[in-house]
Structures are given as C-alpha cells and as structure tokens.
C-alpha positions in Angstrom: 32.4 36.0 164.6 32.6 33.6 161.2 30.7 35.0 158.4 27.9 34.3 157.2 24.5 35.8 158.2 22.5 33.0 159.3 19.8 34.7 162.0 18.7 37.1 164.0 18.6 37.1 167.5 17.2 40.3 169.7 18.2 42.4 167.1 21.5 41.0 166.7 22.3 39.7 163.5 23.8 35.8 164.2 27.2 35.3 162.7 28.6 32.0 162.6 30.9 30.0 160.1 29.6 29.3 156.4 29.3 25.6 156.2 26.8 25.4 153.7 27.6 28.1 151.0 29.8 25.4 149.3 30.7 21.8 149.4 34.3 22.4 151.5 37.4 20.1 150.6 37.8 19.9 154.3 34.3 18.1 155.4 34.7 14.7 156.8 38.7 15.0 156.5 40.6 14.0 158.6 43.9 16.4 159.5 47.2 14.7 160.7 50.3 17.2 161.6 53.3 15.2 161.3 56.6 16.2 163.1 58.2 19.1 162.0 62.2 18.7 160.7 64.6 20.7 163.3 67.9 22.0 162.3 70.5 20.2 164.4 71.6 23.5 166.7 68.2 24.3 167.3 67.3 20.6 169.1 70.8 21.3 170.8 68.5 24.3 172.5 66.0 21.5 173.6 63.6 21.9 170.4 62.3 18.4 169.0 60.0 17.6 165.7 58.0 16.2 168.0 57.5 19.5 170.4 57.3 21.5 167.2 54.6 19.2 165.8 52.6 19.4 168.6 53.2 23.0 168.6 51.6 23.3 165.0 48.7 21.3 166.2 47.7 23.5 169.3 48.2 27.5 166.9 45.7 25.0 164.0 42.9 23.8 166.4 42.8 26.2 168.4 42.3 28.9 164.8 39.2 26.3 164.2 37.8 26.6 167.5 37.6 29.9 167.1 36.5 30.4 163.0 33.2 29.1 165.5 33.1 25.7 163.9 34.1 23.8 166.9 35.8 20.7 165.4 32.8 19.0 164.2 33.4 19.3 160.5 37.2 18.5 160.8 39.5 16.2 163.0 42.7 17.6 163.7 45.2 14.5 165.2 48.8 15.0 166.0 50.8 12.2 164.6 51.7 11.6 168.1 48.4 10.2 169.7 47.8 7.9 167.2 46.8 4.5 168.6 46.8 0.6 167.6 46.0 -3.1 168.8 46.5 -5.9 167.3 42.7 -8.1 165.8 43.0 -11.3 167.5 44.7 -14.1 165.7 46.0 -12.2 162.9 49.0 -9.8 164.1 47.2 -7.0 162.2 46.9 -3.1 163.9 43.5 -1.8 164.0 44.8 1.6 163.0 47.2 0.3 160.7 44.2 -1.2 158.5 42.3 1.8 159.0 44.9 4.0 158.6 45.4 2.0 155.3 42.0 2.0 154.2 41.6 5.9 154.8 44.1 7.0 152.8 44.3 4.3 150.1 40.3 3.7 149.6 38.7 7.0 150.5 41.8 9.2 150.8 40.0 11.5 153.1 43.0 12.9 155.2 45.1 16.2 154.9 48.9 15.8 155.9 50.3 18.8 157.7 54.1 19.2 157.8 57.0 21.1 157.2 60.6 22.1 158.6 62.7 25.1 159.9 65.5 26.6 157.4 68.0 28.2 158.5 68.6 32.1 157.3 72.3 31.7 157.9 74.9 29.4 159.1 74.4 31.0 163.4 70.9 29.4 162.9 69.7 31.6 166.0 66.2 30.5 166.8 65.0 34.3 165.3 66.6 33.6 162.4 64.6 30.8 160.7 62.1 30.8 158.0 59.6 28.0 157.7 58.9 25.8 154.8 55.0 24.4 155.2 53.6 21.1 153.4 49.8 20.8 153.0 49.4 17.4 151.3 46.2 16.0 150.4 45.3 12.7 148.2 45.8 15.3 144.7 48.1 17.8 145.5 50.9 19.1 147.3 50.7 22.9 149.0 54.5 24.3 149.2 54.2 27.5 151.5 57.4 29.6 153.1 56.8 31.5 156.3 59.7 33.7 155.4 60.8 35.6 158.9 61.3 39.2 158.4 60.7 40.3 161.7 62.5 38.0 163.8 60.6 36.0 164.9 61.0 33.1 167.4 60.4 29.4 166.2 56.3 29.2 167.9 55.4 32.8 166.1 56.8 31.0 163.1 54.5 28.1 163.7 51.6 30.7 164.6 51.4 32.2 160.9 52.4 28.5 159.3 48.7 27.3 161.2 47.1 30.5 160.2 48.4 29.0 155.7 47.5 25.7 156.6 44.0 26.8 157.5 43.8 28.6 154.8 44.2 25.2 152.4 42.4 22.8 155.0 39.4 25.0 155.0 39.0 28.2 153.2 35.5 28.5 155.4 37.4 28.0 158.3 40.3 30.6 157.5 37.6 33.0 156.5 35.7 33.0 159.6 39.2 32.9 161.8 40.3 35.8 160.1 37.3 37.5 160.6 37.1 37.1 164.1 40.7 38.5 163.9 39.7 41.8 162.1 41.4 41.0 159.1 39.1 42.2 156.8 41.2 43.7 154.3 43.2 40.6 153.7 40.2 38.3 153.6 38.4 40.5 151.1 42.1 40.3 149.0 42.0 36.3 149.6 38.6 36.2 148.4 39.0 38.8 145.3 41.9 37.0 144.1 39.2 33.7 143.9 36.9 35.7 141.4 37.9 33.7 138.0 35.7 30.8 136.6 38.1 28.1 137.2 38.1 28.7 140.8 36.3 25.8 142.7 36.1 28.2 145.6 33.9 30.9 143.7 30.9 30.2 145.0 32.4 30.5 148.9 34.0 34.2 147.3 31.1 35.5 146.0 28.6 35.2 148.7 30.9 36.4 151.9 32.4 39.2 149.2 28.5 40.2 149.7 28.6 40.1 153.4 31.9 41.8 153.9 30.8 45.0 151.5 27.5 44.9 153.1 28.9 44.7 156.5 31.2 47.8 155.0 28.2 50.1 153.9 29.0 49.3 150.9 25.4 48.3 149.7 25.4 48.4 146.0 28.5 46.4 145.5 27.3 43.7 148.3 24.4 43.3 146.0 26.0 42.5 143.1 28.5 39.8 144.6 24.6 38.3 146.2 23.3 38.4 142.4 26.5 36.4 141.2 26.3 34.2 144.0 23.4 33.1 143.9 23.5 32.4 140.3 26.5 30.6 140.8 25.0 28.8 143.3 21.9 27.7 141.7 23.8 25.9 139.4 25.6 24.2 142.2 23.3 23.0 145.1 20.1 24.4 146.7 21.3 24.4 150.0 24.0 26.6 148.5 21.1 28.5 146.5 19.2 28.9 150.4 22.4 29.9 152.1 22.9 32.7 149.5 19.4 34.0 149.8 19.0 33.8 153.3 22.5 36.0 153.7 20.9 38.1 150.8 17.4 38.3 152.2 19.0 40.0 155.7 21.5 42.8 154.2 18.5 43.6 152.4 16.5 44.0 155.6 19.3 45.9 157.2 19.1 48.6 154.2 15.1 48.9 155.1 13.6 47.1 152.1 11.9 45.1 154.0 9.4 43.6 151.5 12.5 42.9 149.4 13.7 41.0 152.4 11.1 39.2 152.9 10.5 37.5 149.3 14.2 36.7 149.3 13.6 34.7 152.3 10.2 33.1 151.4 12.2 31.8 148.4 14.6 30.3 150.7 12.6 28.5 152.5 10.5 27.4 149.8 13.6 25.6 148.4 15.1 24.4 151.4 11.9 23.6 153.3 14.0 21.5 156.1 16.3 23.5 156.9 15.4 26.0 160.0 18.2 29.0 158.9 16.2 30.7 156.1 13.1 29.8 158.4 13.8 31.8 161.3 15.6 34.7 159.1 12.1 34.8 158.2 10.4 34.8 161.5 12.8 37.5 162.9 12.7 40.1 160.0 8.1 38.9 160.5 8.5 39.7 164.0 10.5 42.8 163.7 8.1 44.2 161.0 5.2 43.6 163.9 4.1 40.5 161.9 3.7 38.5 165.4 1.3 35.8 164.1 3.6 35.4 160.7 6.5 35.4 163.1 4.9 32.5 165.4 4.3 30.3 162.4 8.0 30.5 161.2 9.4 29.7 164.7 7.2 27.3 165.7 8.0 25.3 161.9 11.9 25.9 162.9 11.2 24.6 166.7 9.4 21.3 165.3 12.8 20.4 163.2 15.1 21.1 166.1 13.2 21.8 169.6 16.3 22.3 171.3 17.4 25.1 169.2 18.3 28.1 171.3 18.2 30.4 168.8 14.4 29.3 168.0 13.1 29.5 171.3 14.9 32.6 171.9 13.0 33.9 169.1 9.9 32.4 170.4 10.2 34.4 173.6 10.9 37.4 172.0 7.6 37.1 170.1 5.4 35.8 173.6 7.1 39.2 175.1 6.1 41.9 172.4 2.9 40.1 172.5 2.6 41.1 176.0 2.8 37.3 177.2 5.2 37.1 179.4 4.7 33.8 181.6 5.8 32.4 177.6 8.2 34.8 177.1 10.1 33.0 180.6 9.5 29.9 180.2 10.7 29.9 176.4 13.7 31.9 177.9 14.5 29.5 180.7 14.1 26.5 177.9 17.1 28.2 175.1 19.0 28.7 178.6 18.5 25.1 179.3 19.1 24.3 175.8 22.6 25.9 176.1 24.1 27.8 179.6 26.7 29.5 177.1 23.8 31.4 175.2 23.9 34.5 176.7 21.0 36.3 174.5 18.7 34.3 176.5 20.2 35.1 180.4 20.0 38.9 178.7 16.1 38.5 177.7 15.4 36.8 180.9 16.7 39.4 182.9 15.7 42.0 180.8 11.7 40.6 181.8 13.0 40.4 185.8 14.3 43.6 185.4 10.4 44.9 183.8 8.9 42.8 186.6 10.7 43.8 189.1 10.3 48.2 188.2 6.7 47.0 187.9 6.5 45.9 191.4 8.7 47.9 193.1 11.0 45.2 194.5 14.7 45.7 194.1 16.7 44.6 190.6 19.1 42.1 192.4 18.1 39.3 190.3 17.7 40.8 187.3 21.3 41.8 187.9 23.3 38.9 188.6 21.6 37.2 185.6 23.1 40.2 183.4 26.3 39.9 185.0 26.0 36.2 184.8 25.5 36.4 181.0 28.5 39.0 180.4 30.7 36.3 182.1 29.6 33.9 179.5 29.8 36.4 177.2 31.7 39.6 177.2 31.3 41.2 174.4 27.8 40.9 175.0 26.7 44.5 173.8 23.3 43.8 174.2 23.8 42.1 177.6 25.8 45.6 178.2 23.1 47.7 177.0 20.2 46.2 179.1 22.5 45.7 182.8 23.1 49.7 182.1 19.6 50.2 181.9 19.2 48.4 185.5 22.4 50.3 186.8 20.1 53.7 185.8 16.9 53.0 187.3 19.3 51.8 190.4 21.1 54.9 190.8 24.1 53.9 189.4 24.9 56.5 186.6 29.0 56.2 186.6 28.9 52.4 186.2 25.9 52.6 184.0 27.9 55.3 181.3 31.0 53.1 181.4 29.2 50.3 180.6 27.0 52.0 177.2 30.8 53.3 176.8 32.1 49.6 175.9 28.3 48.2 174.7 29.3 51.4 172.1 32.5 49.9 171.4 31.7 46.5 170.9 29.0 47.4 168.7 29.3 51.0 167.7 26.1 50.8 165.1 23.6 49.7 168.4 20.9 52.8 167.9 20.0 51.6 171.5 22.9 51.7 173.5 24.1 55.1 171.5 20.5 57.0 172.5 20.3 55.2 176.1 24.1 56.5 176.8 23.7 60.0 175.4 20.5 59.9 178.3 22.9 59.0 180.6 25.4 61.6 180.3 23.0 64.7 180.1 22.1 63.4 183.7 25.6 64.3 184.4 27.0 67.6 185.9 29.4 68.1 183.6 28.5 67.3 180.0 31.7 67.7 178.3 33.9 66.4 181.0 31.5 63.3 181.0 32.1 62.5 177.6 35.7 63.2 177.4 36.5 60.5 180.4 34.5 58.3 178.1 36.0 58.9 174.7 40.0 58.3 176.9 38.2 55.3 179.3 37.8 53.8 176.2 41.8 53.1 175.4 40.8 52.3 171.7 42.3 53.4 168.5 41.3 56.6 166.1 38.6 54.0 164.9 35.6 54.1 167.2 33.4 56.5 165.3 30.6 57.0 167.8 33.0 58.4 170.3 33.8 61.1 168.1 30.1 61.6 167.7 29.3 62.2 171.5 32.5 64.3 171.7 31.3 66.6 169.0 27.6 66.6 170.3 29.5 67.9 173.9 30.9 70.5 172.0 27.9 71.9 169.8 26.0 71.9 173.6 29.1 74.1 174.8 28.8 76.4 171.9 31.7 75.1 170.2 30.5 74.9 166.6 33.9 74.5 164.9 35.1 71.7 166.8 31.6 70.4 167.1 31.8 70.4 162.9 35.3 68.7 163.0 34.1 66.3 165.0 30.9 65.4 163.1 33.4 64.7 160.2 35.8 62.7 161.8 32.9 60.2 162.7 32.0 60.4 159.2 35.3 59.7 157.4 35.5 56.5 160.0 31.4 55.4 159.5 30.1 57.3 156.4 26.4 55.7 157.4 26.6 57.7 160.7 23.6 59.9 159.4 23.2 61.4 163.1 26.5 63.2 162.7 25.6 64.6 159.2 22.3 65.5 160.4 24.0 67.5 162.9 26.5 68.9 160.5 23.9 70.2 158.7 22.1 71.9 161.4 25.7 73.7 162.1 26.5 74.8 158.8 23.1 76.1 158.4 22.2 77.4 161.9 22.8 80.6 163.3 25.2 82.6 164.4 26.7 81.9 161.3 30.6 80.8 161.6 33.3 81.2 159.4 35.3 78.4 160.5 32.0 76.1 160.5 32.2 76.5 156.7 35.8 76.5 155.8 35.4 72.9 157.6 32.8 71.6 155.8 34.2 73.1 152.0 37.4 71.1 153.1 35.9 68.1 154.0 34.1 68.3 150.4 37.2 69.1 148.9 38.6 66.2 150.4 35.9 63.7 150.0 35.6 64.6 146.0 38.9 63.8 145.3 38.9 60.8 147.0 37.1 59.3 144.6 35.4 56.8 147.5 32.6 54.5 146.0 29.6 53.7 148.2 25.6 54.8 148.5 26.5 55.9 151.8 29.8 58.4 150.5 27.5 59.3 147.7 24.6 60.7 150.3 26.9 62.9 152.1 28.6 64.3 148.6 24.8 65.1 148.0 24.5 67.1 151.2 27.8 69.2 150.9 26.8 70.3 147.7 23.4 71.5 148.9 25.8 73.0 151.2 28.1 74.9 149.1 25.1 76.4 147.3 23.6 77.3 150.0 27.2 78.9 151.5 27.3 81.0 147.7 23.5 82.2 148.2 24.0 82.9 151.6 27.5 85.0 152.4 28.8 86.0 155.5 29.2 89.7 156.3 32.7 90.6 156.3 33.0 91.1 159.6 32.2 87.7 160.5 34.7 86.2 158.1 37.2 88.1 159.7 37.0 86.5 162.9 39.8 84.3 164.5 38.2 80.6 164.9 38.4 79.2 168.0 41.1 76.6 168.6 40.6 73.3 169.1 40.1 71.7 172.8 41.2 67.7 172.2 
C-alpha cells in the first residue's frame, strides 16, 4: 500500500503513493543504470557488468511498481536498450542529440551505477560488498552495501535498488517500504528529515502523521498534520490540499467527524480541481448518512474524471444505501469497466447479486464467482473476504466461511465487520473452543495478529476460564492498545463474579507492567485509566481468604 490517505472506498481507506505532498526530485527524470564494474574472478564465474546492470534495473523497477506508482512519474532505462539512427544527411544519432540535450540543457536524468569490492583476496561471490553511485546533474550519492550476512552478488544488488530508490524518489522508497512493513525504518528515515534545511520536510511531516495515526498514536499524528500543513502552505496548495485531505480522514477515523469534515471542505475549497479532497468529502458525507451532500461531491469528482473508478464506486455505494439499486449496478458495472483490476467494485456488485439473489430465493452462484473472481484480482481483498463469507453462510458452508473471516481478520485485523460476522460464525460451531483454536494455528502468522488472541480469550471466558481469558485479553492489548473489545471484556472479568485471584494478580501485573513502560499514546493512556479504577476497586473490594488461597488454573495454549 504507498502512503498517503487519498479516499475511501466501501469503508476502506485508499492508500496509494504521495505524489503531490511535495514537488519530488524524481518527476519527469529520467533513470539510466549503467553497467555495474565486476572483479575479474567473479566474470571468470560467468558474471558480466552488463548482467549485473540489468540485474540492478529489474530489483529498481520492479520496487517502483510496487511503491503503487506504476512508472508514470519516472522512466527507469538500462543503459543497454538505448537506441539511435542517424537524421538524414547529417551523420548525427537521434539519441545522441537527445541524449545531449537532456543532460546538458535540462539535466533531467539520474545515473545509477556502482561496482562489487572484494572483502578479501578469495573474492568468493558471498564475500563482496557493494559500492553504489546515484549521480544526478548536482550531486554525487556514495553508498556501500556492506555484506555482513553473506550474501550472494543479486541479494547485494536487491538492497543497492532498495538505496537507490531511496535517492531517486523518497515518495517512491516510502511507499515501497511500506508495502514491505517496514515501518520502523521508514518512520527513522523520515525523523532523521525533521530539520529546516531539509528539502524533504514537507514529504516527512505529512506521512510522520499518517504512520502515527495509522499507529494509534493520535495525538502525535496531529501535531506532525499541524506542521505539515503549515509547512506546506508556504510551499504549494496542492501540497496544502494533500495535507488536509490526509488530515481531514485520520480525523474522521478518531470520530470527530465534524472536525473532518471542515478539514476537507477547506481542501476542496483550495484545490477546487482536483477530485482527491472531493471524494474524501463525499465518503466521510455518505458515511455520516449525508446521501444528498455525498451525491453532490461525487457527482463534481465524476464530471472532472468520469472514468474514475474510485468515483463511481462511490456513486454506487450512495444509489445502494439509498435503496436504488438498478444505479447502484450499473454505476458498479461502469468502475468495473473503468478498470477489471478494481476489485472493490466485483465485491459491491456481488455483494447486490448476493442481496438479490436471498431476496428471491434463487441460488448465490453468481454472486459467488464474482467474489472469487475479485479475490483473484485481488487477494488481500478483506472486504472481498468478508462479503464471499457471508454468501458461504447463508449457503451452508460454515468451515470455508470461518477460514475465510480467519484471513479477512488477518489482512485487516481492525475490520469491525469481519471480527463480529466471524465470531457469529464460530458460535454456530459444535465446539467453540476447538473452533477458535484451529483458527488462531490455521492462521501460520506471527505473535502479532492481535484479534486472534481476542477470539482465543473470548473461547476461554465462554469455557469458564477467566484467568487465561484475562491473559488473553492483555496480550491483544499489548499488540493493539485501541482493541477496546478486549478491555471491555477485561473489565467485566476483573469485576464479575465468582471473584478470582488469579484474574487480579493478572491485571495488577499488566498495570505494573504498562506504568513502567512509560508508552505514550491516547489509546495506552485509556487503558492506564481503567486499571486504576481497577486497582481501587480490587483495595475496596477484597477477596475472602479462602479465595486467595486457591491454586489458579494453568494455562491451556
């Protein structure tokens, strides 16, 4: 996903590369990789500057492809597949004088090159560092690839693409890295940017905001968006509109909607052409139950670009809650037409055959393939996921249906639809517990995936379990601190009767824990709130001695 919050789609927030939060050094260039110098025994393996450069090329194009900006803001050309013929008459190469005339006139291209050193005098192929040259018309970008892992000469080349990137196109890096989960190093990238004589402040500031905000962490996000979008009303107002607009939507996802709402008004107002801010607007109208607010925005961002997907998506989202659903197909069928790779539309589509279908009492065939259809476009679809479980339910298919919330949950672990359609599913199960343990190991994912320890500890609290139940609750919380089901549910253990002794020696040591932490955060901060209530309410309300006397029981995972 690259980074910065552009739209909403169907409730999903629309993530795509930054292109206009600041002017980027590497719009309109032109990138050449040139071949890459070989140590003499390592072409005696077969390796060439050539295959090397070409090697380069492929790990940097294809990082670009998928920062989401599909090549159109930058041109990356091996050196090799340059071409020329002669103008008639006067012995001159076409891409000689072009070539000439790029560099020495506009001096709009990047030079990417660099060679292999060898580590000793074996020069095995894993023992090789990499020295990489980023040379534009001002400057010169020295960069070793030192190989402390020993790694073969392509891995090399791998993290030299993954530097280069990083000084073609920080907008391109940071969406790449992203995508990548890399969140920690972006955010130290992007920190180390934060001093006035940075020209890439601007870019810094405004996805700092996103990144915290995407983090929980709310009240740092919006002071990054208030320096941002000072910064950037000094700069541009398309900058100034990008900035709001991204501002505009974390404020919508922390429910200040009316906040929202003037954020984005203001974008559009100064960057009246552009349809971003515009259908920000719509969505956060239509999601508020503004329809005819919501109609007006869509329909201004549909007369600027009428074969927008994302717009008519919108538009049929709008014709549906209105109950209009001849509208709501046809403006589906027209984003599909628009783009066959957008699944959010095959999704809606068959979310209305699926309606239709129930409706009539026909069979969900249809609405099905077009589900699976758009998960083969798309398959990290969660909301595609989400609404083909729905149709495996009301089919009779209750396995497929729970493995399939079970990855929508992964893939999107914060989807309050998929988490309260999946916990349906599994209490229509035999065996509740079992159910949600062949989830939680289907899964195959790492100590990360919050919600999983959420359903785990909801099995055990329905199992009378209470201490595991509690110790579960907190591990979703120390992995998603805004998981305010699994507070509310540690609450209602610590509080709830019969009283347990182990219940409470969890929670003081969670409190203990979280305290000394130290962790910043509005999120952190609520759940500090809610131990302490606890604690007081643990003093005023002791347990008999009896009870504190007995032996916990252990621990089932």
């Amino acid at each position: 996903m690259l980074t910065t919050l552009v739209g909403f789609i169907g409730g999903i927030i629309l993530l795509v590369a930054a292109v206009v939060v600041v002017a980027d050094a590497a719009s309109g260039m032109r990138v050449v990789v040139d071949p890459i110098g070989i140590p003499t025994k390592l072409k005696q393996m077969g390796y060439s500057e050539e295959v090397a450069a070409i090697r380069l090329y492929d790990h940097l194009q294809s990082a670009y492809v998928a920062a989401g900006l599909g090549g159109e803001y930058i041109d990356i050309l091996p050196r090799r597949e340059t071409f020329d013929f002669e103008i008639p008459s006067t012995g001159v190469g076409v891409f000689r004088l072009s070539n000439w005339i790029s560099e020495t006139l506009i001096g709009n291209r990047i030079r990417v090159s660099g060679e292999f050193v060898c580590m000793n005098e074996a020069c095995h192929p894993n023992n090789l560092d990499f020295r990489l040259r980023v040379r534009t018309r001002s400057m010169v970008q020295l960069v070793t690839i030192e190989n402390n892992f020993g790694a073969f000469p392509d891995d090399l080349l791998q993290k030299a693409a993954d530097r280069a990137l990083r000084h073609i196109s920080l907008t391109a890096w940071t969406a790449y890295s992203l995508g990548q989960g890399r969140v920690g190093e972006v955010r130290q990238e992007l920190q180390s940017l934060l001093h006035p004589e940075s020209r890439d402040l601007l870019h810094a500031l405004h996805h700092l905001a996103i990144i915290t905000a995407n983090e929980g962490d709310f009240e740092e996000s919006l002071l990054y968006y208030d320096r941002a979008a000072r910064k950037a009303r000094a700069t541009s107002t398309i900058a100034y509109a990008s900035v709001l607009n991204s501002w505009g939507i974390t404020l919508y996802t922390m429910g200040r909607t009316e906040d929202a709402i003037t954020k984005l008004k203001r974008a559009t107002l100064i960057a009246p052409f552009d349809e971003i801010p515009s259908n920000s607007l719509g969505y956060v109208y239509r999601m508020s139950g503004h329809l005819d607010a919501a109609l007006i925005q869509f329909k201004r961002s549909l007369k600027r670009n009428p074969h927008s997907p994302i717009v008519l998506y919108n538009l049929a989202e709008c014709m549906s809650r209105a109950g209009d659903e001849a509208a709501a197909s046809d403006y589906f069928r027209r984003a599909f037409e628009a783009d066959s790779s957008f699944a959010p539309a095959m999704s809606g589509l068959g979310a209305l055959l699926f309606k239709r279908a129930r409706q009539n009492g026909e069979d969900y065939t249809d609405s099905i393939a077009l589900l699976e259809r758009a998960l083969q476009v798309d398959p990290d679809s969660a909301n595609a996921m989400n609404t083909l479980a729905r149709v495996l339910m009301a089919a009779g298919k209750t396995d497929e249906a729970i493995a399939l919330y079970a990855k929508a949950s992964a893939v999107k672990p914060r989807n309050s639809a998929t988490l309260i359609n999946w916990r349906a599913a599994l209490r229509l199960t035999p065996d509740y517990t079992t159910a949600v343990e062949r989830v939680v190991q289907s899964l195959a994912v790492d100590a990360t995936l919050s919600v999983a320890y959420f359903h785990w500890g909801e099995a055990m609290a329905l199992t009378n379990q209470p201490v595991n139940a509690v110790e579960m609750f907190i591990k979703t919380l120390e992995l998603d601190p805004t998981q305010t089901d699994a507070l509310n549910a540690l609450m209602a253990l610590a509080t709830g009767e019969p009283a347990s002794a182990g219940v409470r020696r969890a929670v003081l040591a969670y409190k203990e824990r979280l305290d000394a932490s130290g962790a910043p955060g509005e999120a952190i901060q609520r759940i500090r709130t809610h131990l302490l209530g606890l604690s007081q309410y643990f003093e005023q309300n002791p347990l008999p001695k009896e009870v504190t006397a007995q032996a916990d029981v252990p621990a089932t995972q």
